[in-house]
C-alpha positions as CSV (number, residue, x, y, z in Angstrom):
1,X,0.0,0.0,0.0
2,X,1.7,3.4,-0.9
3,X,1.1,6.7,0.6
4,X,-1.6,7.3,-2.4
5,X,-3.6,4.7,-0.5
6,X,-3.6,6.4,2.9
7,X,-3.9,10.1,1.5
8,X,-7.4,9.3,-0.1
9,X,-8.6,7.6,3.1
10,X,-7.5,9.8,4.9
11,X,-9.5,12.5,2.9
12,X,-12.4,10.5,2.8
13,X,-12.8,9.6,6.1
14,X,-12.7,13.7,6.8
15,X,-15.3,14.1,4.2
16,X,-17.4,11.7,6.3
17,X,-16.7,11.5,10.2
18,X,-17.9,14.9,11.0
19,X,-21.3,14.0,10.2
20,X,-22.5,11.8,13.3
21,X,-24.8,10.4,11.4
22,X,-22.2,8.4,9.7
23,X,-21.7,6.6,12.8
24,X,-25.7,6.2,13.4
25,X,-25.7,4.4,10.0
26,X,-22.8,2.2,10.5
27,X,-24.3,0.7,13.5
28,X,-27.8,0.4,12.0
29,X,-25.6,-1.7,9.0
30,X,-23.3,-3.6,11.2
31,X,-25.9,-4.7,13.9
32,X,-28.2,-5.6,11.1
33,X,-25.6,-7.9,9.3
34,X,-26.1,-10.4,12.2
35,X,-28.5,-10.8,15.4
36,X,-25.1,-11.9,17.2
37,X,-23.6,-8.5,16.4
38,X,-26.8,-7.1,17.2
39,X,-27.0,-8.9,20.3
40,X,-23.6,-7.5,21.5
41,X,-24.8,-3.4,21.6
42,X,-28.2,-4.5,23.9
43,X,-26.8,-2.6,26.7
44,X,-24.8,-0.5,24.9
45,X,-24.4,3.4,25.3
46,X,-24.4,4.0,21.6
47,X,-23.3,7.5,21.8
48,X,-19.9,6.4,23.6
49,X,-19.4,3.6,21.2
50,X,-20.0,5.7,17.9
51,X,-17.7,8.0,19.6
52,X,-14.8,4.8,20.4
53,X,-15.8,3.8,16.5
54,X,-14.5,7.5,15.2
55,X,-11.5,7.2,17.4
56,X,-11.2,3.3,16.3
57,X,-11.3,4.4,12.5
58,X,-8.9,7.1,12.9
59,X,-6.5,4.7,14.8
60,X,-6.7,2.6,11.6
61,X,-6.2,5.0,9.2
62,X,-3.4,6.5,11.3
63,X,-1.8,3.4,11.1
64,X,-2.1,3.0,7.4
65,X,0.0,6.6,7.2
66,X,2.8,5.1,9.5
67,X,1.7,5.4,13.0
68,X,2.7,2.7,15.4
69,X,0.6,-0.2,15.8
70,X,0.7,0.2,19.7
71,X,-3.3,1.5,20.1
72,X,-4.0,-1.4,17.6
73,X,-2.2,-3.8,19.3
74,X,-4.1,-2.8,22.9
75,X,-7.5,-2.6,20.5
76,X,-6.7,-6.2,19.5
77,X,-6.4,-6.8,23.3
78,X,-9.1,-5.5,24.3
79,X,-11.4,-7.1,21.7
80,X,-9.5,-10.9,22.0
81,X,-11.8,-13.7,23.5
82,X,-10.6,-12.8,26.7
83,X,-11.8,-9.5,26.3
84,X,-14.8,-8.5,24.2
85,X,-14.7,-12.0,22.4
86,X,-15.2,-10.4,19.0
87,X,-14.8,-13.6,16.6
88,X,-12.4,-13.2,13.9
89,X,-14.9,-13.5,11.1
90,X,-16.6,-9.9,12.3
91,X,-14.4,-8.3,10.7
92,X,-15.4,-8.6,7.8
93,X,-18.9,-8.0,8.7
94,X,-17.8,-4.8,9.8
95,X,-15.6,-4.0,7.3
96,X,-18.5,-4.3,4.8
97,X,-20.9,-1.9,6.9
98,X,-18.2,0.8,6.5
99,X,-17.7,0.4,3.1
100,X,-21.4,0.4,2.6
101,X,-22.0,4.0,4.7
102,X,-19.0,5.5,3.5
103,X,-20.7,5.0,0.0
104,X,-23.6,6.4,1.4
105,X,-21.9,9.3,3.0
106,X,-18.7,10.3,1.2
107,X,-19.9,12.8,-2.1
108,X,-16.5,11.0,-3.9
109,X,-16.9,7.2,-2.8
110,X,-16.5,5.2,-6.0
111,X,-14.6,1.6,-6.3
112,X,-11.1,3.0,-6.2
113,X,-11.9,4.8,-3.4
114,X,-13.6,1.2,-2.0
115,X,-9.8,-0.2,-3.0
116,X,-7.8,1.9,-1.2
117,X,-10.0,1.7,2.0
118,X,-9.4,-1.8,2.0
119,X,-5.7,-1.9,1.0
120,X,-4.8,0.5,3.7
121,X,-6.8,-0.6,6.7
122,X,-6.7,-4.2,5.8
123,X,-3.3,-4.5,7.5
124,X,-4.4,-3.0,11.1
125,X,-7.2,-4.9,10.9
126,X,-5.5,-8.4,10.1
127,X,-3.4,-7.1,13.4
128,X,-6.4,-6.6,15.7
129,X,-8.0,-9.5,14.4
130,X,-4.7,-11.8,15.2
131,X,-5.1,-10.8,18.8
132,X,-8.0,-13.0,19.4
C-alpha cells in the first residue's frame, strides 16, 4: 500500500466522520448484518461507542499513514476472547458496513476509493483480528 492509498482515506474519512450520522448508519448496517452482532450493543451506550468507532477508525487510518501499531495492538487486546470476544470473522462483517456507509456518506466514494480503503486498513485490521 503506498502513501496514495492512505492520503485518499484519509480524505475520505474527513469528508465523512464529522457527520454523526455516519456513525448512526454504521451501526444500523453492522448490527443488522447479524442478530449476534446485534445482540452485542443491547446494553450498549451507543453514543460512547460511535464515539470509540471515530477514534477506532482514525486509529486505523493513522496506522495506514505510518503510526505505530501500539493502540492497535491494545485494541486487539481489548477485543480478543478474553476480552470482548469479538470472533475473527466480524471483521469482515464490519468491514462491509463501512464500506457500505462511506458509500452512502462520502460525495466522492466510488470503487477506487472502496480499493484503497481496503488496501490500507486491511493490514491494522489483520493485526487486531490476530489478537483474538
Amino acid at each position: 500500500m503506498g502513501n496514495a492509498d492512505s492520503d485518499i482515506v484519509f480524505q475520505s474519512y474527513g469528508r465523512c466522520c464529522n457527520n454523526e450520522h455516519f456513525f448512526i448508519d454504521f451501526y444500523d448496517r453492522f448490527m443488522s448484518s447479524s442478530a449476534e452482532i446485534r445482540e452485542l450493543f443491547i446494553d450498549t451506550d451507543m453514543p460512547a461507542q460511535r464515539h470509540l468507532l471515530r477514534n477506532g477508525i482514525m486509529q486505523l487510518v493513522l496506522h495506514s499513514r505510518g503510526l505505530p501499531d501500539t493502540k492497535l495492538k491494545a485494541l486487539g487486546n481489548s477485543h480478543s476472547r478474553t476480552g470482548y470476544n469479538i470472533r475473527p470473522e466480524w471483521y469482515g462483517l464490519w468491514l462491509d458496513a463501512l464500506l457500505d456507509t462511506l458509500r452512502k456518506h462520502d460525495t466522492h466514494f466510488d470503487e477506487s476509493i472502496a480499493q484503497a480503503w481496503r488496501r490500507a486498513i486491511e493490514p491494522g485490521i489483520q493485526l487486531i483480528r490476530g489478537a483474538y
